[in-house]
N, C-alpha and C positions, 0 to 999 in steps of 0.2 A: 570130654567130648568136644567142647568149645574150641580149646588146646588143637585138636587133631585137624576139626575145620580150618585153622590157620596154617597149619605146619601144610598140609594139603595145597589152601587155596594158594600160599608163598610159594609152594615149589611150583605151579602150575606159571608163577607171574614168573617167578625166574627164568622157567623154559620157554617164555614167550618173548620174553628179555635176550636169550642166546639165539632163538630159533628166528628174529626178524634183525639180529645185524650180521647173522652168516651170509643171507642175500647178498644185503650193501657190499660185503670183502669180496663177493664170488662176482659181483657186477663191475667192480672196479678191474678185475681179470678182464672182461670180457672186453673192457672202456679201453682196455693199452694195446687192444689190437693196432696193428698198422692199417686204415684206414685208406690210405695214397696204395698200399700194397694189391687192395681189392680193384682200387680206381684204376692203376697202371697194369693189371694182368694182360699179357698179351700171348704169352702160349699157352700151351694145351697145359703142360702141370700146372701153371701160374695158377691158371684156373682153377684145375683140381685140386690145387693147394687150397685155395681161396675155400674152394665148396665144402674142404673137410672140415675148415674152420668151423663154418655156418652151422655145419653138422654136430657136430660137438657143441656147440652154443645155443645147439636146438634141444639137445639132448637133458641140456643143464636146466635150460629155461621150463623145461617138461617136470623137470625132478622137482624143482622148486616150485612150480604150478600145482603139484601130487603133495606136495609135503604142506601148502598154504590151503589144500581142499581138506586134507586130514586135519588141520589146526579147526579150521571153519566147522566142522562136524562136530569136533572136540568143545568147542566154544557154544555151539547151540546145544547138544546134550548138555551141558553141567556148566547151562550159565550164570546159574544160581549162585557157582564159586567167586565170580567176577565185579557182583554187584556192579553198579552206578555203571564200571565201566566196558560192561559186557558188548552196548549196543557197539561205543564207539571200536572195539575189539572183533567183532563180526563184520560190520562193516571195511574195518582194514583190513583183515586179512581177506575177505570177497575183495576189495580192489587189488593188492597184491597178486591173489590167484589170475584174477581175470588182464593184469597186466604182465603175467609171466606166459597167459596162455597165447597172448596176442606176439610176445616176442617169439615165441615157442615158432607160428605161424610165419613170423615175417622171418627168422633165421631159415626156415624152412625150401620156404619161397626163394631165398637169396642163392641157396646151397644149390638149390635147382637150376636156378638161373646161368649160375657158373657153369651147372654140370651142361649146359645146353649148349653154351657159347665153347665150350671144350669139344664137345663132341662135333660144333660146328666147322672149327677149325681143323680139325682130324678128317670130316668128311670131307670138306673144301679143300684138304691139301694147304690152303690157307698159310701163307709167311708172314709173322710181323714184322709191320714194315720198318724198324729198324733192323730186325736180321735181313732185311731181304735190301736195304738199303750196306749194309757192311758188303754181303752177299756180290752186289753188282760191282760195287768199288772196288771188291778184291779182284774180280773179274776183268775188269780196266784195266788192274796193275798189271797183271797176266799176259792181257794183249801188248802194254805198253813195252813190258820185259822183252815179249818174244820180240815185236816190231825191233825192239835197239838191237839184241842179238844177230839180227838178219843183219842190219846196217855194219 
């Protein structure tokens, strides 16, 4: 009987073992975003590229928030397998959830944000102003061609 409480309480330490460094590898995904890519978006896809990101980064932050609330429950029912270090095991994984749910939120917030500033450029008709700076230069060269043809 002794025997099986170990064999039990091990596997439960090991799957806590795999299930709190999948985040870290899944956070270092989220970390190699291009950054300058969101800062610089100036058209409407830039944007909506931007916003899909968020979305998807909202999506994961969610799953991982679900799966650190199922650990949390896990860990208060049969804390008794954990000994000594049940508290400090409850406690992380309550700050983990409640730091996935806050990314969750602000990935959320950002995706919107883009989705606004896209739809805002669409309504406004809206040129960024480096197309709309290429735009008039080519229009100079235009006039400049036809002026010398006349001459």
């Amino acid at each position: 009987m002794m025997k099986i409480d170990k064999i039990i309480a091990t596997f439960f330490l090991f799957s806590l073992i795999v299930a709190m460094s999948l985040p870290v590898q899944a956070t270092a995904e989220v970390e190699s975003f291009d950054v300058d890519a969101a800062r610089n978006a100036v058209t409407r896809s830039d944007h909506e590229a931007v916003a899909r990101y968020y979305d998807n980064a909202a999506v994961e932050t969610h799953a991982k928030a679900q799966e650190q609330k199922r650990l949390l429950e896990q860990y208060e029912d049969k804390s008794y397998l954990y000994g000594r270090e049940a508290q400090d095991m409850l406690a992380h994984t309550y700050a983990l959830a409640r730091k996935y749910e806050k990314e969750t939120q602000a990935n959320t917030r950002e995706a919107a944000l883009h989705r606004q500033m896209a739809s805002q450029l669409e309504e406004n008709g809206l040129i960024p102003l480096s197309l709309s700076l290429s735009l008039s230069l080519s229009l100079s060269l235009q006039k400049l061609s036809t002026i010398s043809d006349l001459n």
